[in-house]
VOMAR-880345 format. One record per atom (N, C-alpha, C): y, z, x; residue in three letters. Coordinates in steps of 0.2 Angstrom, whole numbers, plus 5000, padded with zeros to 4 digits. Atoms other than C-alpha are relative to their C-alpha. Layout:
<atoms>
YZXALA ...
</atoms>
This chain:
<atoms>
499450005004UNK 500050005000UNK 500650005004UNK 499250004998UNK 501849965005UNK 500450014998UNK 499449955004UNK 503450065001UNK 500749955004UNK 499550024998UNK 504949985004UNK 500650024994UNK 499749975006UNK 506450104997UNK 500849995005UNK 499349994997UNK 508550095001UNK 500250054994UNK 499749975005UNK 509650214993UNK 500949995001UNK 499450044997UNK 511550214993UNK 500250075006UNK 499649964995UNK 512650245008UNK 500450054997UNK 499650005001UNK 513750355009UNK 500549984999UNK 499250055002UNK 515650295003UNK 500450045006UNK 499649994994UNK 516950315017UNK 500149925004UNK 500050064999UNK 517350185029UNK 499549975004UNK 500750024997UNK 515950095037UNK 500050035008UNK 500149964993UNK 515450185056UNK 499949945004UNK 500150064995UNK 515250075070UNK 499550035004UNK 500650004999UNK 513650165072UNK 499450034995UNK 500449985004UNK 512650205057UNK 499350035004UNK 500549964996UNK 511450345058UNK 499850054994UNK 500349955001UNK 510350475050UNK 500150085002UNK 500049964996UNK 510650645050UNK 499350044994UNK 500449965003UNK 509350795045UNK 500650085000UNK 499649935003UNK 510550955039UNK 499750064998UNK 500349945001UNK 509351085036UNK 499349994997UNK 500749985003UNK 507651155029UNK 500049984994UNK 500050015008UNK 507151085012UNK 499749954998UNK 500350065002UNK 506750925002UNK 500549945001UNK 499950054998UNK 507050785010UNK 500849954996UNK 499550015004UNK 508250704997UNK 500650045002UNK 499449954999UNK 509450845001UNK 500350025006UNK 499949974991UNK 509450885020UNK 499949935003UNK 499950044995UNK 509150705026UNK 500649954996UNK 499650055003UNK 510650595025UNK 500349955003UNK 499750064997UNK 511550435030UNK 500650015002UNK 499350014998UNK 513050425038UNK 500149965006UNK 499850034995UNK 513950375054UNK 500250045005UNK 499749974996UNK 514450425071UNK 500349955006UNK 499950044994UNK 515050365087UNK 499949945002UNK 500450064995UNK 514350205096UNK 500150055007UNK 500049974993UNK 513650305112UNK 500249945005UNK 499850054995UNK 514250235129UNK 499350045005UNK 500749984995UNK 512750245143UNK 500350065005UNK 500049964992UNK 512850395157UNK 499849975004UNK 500250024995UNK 512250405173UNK 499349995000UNK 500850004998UNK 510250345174UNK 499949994991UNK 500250025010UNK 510350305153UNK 500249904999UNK 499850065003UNK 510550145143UNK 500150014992UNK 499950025008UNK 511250105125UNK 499649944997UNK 500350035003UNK 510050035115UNK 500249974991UNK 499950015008UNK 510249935098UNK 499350004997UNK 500549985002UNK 509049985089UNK 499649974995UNK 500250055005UNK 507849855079UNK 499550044996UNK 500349955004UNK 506549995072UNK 499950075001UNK 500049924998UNK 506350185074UNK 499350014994UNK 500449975005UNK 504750275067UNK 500150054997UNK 499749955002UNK 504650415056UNK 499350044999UNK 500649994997UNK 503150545062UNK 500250084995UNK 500149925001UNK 502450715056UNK 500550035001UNK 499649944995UNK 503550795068UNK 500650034996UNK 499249995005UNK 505250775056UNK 499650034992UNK 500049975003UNK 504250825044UNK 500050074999UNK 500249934999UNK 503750985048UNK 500850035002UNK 499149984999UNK 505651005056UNK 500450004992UNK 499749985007UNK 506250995038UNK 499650064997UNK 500549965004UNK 504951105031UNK 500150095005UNK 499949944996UNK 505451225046UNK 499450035003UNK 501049984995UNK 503551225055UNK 500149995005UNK 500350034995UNK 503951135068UNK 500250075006UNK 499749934997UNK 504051275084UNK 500649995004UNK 499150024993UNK 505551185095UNK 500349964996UNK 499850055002UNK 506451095082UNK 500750035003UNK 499050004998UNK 508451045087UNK 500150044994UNK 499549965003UNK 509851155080UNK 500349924995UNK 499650045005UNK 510451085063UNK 500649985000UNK 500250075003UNK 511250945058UNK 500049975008UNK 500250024995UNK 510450835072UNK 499749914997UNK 499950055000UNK 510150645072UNK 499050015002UNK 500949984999UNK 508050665070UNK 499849915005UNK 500450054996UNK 506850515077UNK 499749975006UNK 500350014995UNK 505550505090UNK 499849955003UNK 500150054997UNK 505350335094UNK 500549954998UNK 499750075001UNK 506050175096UNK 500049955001UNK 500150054998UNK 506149985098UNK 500749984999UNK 499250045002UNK 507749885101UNK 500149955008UNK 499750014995UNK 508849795114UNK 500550035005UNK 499449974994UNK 509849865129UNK 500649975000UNK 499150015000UNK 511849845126UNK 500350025006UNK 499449984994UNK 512349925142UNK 499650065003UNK 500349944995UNK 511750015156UNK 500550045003UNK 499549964994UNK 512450155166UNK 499950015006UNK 500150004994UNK 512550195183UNK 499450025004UNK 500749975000UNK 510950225193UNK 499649954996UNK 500650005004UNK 509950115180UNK 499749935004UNK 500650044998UNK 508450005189UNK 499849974996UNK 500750015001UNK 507349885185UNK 500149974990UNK 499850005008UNK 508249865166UNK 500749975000UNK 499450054998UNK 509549745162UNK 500350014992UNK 500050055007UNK 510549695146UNK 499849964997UNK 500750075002UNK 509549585134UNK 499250035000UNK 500549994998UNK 508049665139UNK 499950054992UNK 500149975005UNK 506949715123UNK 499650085005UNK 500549944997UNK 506149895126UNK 499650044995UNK 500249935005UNK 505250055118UNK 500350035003UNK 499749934998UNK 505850235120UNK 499550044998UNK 500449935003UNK 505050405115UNK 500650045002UNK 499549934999UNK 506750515114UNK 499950054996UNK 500149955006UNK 505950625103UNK 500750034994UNK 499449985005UNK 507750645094UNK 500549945000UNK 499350024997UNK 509050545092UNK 500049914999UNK 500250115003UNK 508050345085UNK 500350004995UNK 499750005006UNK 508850375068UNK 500849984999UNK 499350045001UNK 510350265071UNK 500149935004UNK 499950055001UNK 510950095073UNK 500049985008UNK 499850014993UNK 511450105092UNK 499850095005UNK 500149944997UNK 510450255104UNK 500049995009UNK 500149994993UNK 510750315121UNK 499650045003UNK 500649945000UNK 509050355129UNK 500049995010UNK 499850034991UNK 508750385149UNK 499649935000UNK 500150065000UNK 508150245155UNK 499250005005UNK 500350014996UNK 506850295167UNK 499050014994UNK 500450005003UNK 505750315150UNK 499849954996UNK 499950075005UNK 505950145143UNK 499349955004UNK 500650065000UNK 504350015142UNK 500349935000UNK 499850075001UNK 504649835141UNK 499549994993UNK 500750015008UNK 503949765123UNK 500149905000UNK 500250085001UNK 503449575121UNK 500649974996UNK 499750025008UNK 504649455112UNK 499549974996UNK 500450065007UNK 504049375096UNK 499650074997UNK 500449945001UNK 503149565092UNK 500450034996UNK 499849975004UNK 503549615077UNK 500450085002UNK 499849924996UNK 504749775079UNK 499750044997UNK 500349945003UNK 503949885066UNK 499350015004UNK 500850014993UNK 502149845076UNK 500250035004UNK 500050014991UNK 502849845092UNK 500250115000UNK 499649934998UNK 503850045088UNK 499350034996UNK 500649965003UNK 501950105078UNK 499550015005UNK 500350004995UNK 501350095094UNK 500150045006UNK 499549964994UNK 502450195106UNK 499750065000UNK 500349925000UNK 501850365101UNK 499450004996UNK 500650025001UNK 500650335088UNK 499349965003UNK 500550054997UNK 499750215097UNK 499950035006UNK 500149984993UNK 499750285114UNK 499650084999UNK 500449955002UNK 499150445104UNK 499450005003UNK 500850015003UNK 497650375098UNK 499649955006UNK 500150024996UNK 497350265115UNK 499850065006UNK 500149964993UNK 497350405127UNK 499650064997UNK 500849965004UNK 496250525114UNK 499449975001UNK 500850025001UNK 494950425114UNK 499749965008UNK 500650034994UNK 494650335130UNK 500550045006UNK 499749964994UNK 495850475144UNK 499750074999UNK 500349925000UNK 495150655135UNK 499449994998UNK 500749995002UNK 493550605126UNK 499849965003UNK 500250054994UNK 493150455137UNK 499549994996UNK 500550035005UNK 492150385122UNK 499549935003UNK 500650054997UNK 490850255125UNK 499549964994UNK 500550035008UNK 489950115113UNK 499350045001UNK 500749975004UNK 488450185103UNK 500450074999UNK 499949935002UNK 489450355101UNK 500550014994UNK 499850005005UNK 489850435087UNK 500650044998UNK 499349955000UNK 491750525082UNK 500149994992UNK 500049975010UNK 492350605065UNK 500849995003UNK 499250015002UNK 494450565062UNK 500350044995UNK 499749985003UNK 495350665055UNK 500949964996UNK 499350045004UNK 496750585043UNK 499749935004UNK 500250084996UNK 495750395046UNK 500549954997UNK 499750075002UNK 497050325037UNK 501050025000UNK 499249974997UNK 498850405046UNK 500149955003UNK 499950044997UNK 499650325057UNK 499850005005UNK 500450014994UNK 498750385073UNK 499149984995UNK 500850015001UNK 496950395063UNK 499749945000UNK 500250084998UNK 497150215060UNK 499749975005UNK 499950034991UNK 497450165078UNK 499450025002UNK 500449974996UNK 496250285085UNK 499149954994UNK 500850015003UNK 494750205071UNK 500049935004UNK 499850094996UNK 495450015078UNK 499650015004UNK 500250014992UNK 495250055094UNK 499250035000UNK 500549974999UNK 493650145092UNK 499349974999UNK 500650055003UNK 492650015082UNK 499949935005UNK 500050034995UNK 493249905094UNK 499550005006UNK 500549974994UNK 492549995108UNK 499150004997UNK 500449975004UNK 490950005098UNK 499950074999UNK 500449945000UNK 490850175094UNK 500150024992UNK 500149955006UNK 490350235076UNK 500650074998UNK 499549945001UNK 491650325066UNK 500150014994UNK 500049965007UNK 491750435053UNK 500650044998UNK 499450015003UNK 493450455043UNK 500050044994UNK 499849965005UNK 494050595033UNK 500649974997UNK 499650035002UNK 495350535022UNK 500050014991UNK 500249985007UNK 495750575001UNK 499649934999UNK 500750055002UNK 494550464991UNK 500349944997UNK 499750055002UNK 495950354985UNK 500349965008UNK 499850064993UNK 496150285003UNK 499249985003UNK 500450014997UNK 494250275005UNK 499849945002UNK 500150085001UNK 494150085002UNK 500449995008UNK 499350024994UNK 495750065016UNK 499550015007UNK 500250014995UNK 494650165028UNK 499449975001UNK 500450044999UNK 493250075026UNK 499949915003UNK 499850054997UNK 494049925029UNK 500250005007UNK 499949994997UNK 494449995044UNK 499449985005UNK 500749994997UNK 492549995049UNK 499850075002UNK 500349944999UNK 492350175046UNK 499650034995UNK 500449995005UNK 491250265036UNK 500350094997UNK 499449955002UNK 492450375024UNK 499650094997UNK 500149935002UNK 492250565020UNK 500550044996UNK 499449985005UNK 493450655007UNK 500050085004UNK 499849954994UNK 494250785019UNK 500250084995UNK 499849925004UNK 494550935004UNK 499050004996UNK 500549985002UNK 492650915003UNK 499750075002UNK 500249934998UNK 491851105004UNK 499550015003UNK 500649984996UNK 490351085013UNK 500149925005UNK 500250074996UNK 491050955025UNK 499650025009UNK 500450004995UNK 490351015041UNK 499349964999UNK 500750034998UNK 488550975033UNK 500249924997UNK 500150065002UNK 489050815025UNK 500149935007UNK 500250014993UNK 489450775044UNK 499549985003UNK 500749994996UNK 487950825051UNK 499649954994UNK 500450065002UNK 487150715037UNK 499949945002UNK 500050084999UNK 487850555043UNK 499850005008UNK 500250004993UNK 487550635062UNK 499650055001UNK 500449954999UNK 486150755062UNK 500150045006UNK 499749964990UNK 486650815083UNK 500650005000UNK 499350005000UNK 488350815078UNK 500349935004UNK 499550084999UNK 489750685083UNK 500150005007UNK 499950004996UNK 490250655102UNK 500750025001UNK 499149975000UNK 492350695098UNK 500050014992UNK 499550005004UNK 493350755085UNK 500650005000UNK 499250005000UNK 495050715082UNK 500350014996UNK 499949975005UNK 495850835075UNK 500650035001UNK 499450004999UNK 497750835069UNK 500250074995UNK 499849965004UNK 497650985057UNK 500250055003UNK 499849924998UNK 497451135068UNK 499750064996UNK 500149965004UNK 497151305063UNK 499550014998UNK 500749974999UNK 495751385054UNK 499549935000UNK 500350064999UNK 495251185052UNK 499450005006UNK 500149994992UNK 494751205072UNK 499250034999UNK 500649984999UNK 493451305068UNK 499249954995UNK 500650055003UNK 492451155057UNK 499949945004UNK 499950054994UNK 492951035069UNK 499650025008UNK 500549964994UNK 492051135083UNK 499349994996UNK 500849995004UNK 490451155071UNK 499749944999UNK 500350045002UNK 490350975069UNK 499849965006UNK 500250044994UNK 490050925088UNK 499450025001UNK 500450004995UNK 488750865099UNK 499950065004UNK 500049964995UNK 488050995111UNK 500449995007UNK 499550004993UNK 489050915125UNK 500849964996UNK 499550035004UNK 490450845113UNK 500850035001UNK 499049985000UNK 492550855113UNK 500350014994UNK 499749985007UNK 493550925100UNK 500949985004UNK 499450045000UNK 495350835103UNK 500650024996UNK 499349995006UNK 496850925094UNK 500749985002UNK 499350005001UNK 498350845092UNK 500650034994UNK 499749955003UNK 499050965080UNK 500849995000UNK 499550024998UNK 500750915080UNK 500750074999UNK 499649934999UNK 501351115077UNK 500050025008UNK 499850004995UNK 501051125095UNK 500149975006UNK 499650024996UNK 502151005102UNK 500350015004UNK 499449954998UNK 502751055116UNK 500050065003UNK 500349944997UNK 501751205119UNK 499950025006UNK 499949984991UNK 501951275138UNK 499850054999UNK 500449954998UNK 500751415144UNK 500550035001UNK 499649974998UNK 501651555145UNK 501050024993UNK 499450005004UNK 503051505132UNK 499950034992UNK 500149975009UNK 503251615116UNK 500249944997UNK 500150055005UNK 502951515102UNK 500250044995UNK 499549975005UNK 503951535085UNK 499550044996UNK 500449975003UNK 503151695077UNK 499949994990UNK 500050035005UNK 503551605059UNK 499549934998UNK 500550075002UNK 502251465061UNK 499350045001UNK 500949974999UNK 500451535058UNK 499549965002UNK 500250074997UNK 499751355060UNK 500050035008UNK 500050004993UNK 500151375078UNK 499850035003UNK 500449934997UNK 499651555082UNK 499349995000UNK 500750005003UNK 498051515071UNK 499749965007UNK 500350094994UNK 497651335083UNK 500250035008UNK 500150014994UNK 498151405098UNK 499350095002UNK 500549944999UNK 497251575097UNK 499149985001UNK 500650014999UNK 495751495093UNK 499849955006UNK 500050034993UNK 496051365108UNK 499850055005UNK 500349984995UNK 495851505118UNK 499350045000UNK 500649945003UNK 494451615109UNK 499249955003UNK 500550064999UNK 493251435112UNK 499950015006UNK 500450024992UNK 493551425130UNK 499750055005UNK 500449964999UNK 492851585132UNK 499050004999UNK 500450005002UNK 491351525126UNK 499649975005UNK 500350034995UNK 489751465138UNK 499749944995UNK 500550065005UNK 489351305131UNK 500349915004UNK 499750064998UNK 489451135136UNK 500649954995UNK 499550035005UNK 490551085122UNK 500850005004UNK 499249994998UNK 492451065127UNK 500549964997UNK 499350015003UNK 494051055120UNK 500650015004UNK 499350034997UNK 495950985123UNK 500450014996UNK 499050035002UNK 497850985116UNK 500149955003UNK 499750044996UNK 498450845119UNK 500849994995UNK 499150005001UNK 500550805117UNK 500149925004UNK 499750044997UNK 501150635121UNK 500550005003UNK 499750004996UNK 502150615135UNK 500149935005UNK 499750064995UNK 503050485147UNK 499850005005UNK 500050014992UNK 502350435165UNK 499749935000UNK 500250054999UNK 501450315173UNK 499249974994UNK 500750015006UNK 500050315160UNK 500049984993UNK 499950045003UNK 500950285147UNK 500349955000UNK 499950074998UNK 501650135151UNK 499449955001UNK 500450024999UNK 500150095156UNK 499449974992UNK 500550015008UNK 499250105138UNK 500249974997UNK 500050045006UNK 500350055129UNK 500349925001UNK 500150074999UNK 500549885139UNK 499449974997UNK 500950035002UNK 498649885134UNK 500150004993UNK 500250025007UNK 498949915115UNK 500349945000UNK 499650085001UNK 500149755116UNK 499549975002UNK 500450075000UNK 498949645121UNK 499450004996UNK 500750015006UNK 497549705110UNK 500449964992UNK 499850035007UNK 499049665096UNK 499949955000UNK 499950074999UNK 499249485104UNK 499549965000UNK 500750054999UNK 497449455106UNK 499650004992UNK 500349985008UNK 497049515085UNK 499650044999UNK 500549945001UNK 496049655090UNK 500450034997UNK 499749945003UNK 497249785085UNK 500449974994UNK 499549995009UNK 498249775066UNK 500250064999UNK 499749945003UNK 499249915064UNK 500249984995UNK 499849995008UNK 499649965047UNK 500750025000UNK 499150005004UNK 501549975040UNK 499950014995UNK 499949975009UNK 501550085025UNK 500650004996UNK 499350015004UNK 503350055023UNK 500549975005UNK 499350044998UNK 504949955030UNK 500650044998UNK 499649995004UNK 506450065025UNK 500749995006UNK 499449984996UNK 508250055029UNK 500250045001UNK 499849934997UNK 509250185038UNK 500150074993UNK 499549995006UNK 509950235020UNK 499450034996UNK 500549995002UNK 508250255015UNK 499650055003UNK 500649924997UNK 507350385027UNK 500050064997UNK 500349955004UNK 507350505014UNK 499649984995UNK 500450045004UNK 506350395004UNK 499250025005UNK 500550014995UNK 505250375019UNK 499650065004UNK 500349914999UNK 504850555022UNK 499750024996UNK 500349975005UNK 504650585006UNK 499249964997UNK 500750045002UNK 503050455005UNK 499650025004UNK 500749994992UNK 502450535022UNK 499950064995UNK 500449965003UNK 502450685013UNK 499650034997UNK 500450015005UNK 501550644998UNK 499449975001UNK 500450014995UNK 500350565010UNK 499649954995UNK 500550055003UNK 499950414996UNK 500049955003UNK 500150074997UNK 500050275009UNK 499549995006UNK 500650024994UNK 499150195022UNK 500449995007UNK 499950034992UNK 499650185042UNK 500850045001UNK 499549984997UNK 501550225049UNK 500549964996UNK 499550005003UNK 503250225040UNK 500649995004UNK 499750024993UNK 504550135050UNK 500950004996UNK 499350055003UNK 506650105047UNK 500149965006UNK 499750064995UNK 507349955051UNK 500850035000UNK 499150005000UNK 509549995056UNK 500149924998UNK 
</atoms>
């Protein structure tokens, strides 16, 4: 299913950099809004980006909802990713020119027409590459690419369980995993079973109450990973459904960000729950093993997600676009993430 929603601008005079702001905890209608600010100019080691699509991820949900444990100080210009053109470098900037298309991952700060991100974070993206495509792939896709073949090091014939098979990373990661041959079982409501099927998953209704054994029915020795974005006391069925030497992979997106060591916000119980039992497991003598993973910028990713591009180019990979929304519109486009009735990754175009 596809959503495509616009709402009106605000009245005023038009901004020479239209943008999205998020203003507080609540329901999306109310705290996400349209406006304008500035046209940034690039610093030292940055580039000014025009910005051809931006995603719209978990993360901003949970920051409205006030889950998330490190969100920005309100009102704050949200958006984790990006695709666009470079308008103007600044001092220091390498390797990157004007004209040149790119990605970002600013974690904040895509949700407007014109963004200033550093530079030494920026990918190159293919011309002719769909922008909505090309930005479902920058974090989403580098997610679900380095879960399956950098922490679980999956391998044809083996079997994995997805959680959410029909998100925006569940997709990616079933893509690429069918691909890979590996046998994959997809939780997901039963009004998207058909989707993950067509995926070439074999679907499971994730508010089922005895899904551990409906698991082990379809894998008697349990599965080789799970990938698992819920968290929480969740962790403890997702442990129960692996292989004797199997990985359990949380990308839980409450702890984004999480550093050993670093108090985390005593208002999120998700977090406390998932990281508590993180450590209660690796107590445990067993060949089983478990990861947090958090996307992040280096040589690796650039590296992947050069690889997802080519698998788009080649027709292996189809990422799913559950919606197109204008800037004016990303409270639209939260509000469908929220209700979780669509299929794949939710994008604005400025």
């Amino acid at each position: 299913m596809t959503v495509e929603t616009t709402a009106p601008a605000e009245s005023g005079t038009v901004s020479s950099n239209p943008c999205v702001r998020m203003t507080g905890s609540g329901e999306p209608e109310q705290h996400i809004v349209a406006g304008g600010t500035d046209r940034p100019t690039a610093g030292r080691g940055q580039v000014v980006v025009e910005v051809e699509a931006a995603g719209v991820s978990y993360a901003e949900v949970q920051m409205l909802q006030h889950l998330h444990p490190f969100p920005p100080a309100f009102p704050f210009v949200p958006g984790y990713d990006l695709v666009g053109r470079i308008t103007e470098t600044g001092s220091g900037v390498t390797g990157f020119r004007v004209g040149d298309r790119v990605a970002a991952m600013p974690r904040q700060g895509a949700w407007q027409k014109y963004a200033a991100v550093p530079a030494k974070g920026l990918a190159s993206v293919p011309e002719g590459m769909d922008a909505a495509v090309a930005v479902s792939l920058v974090t989403n896709g580098v997610t679900a690419y380095q879960m399956l073949h950098r922490l679980a090091r999956s391998q044809p014939g083996d079997t994995v369980l997805v959680h959410g098979a029909s998100g925006g990373v569940g997709t990616l990661v079933t893509q690429l995993a069918v691909h890979h041959g590996v046998r994959v079982i997809g939780t997901a409501s039963p009004a998207k079973h058909a989707a993950v099927r067509a995926l070439g998953a074999e679907p499971l209704d994730y508010r089922a109450p005895a899904l551990v054994d409906a698991v082990r029915e379809l894998a008697p020795n349990g599965v080789q990973a799970v990938f698992d974005h819920v968290g929480g006391r969740g962790l403890d069925d997702s442990w129960a459904m692996l292989a004797d030497d199997g990985t359990l992979v949380s990308f839980d997106s409450s702890v984004a960000g999480y550093l050993p060591g670093q108090w985390f916000r005593p208002h999120v119980p998700a977090l406390r729950r998932t990281v508590l039992r993180f450590f209660a497991r690796l107590l445990r003598l067993t060949r089983r093993r478990q990861t947090m993973y958090y996307v992040k910028p280096g040589p690796d990713f650039h590296t992947d997600l050069a690889a997802l591009y080519r698998l788009v180019d080649e027709g292996v990979l189809q990422p799913r676009i559950a919606g197109r929304h204008a800037l004016d519109g990303a409270a639209g486009a939260v509000r469908a993430l929220l209700e979780g009735s669509t299929v794949g990754k939710h994008v604005l175009i400025p």
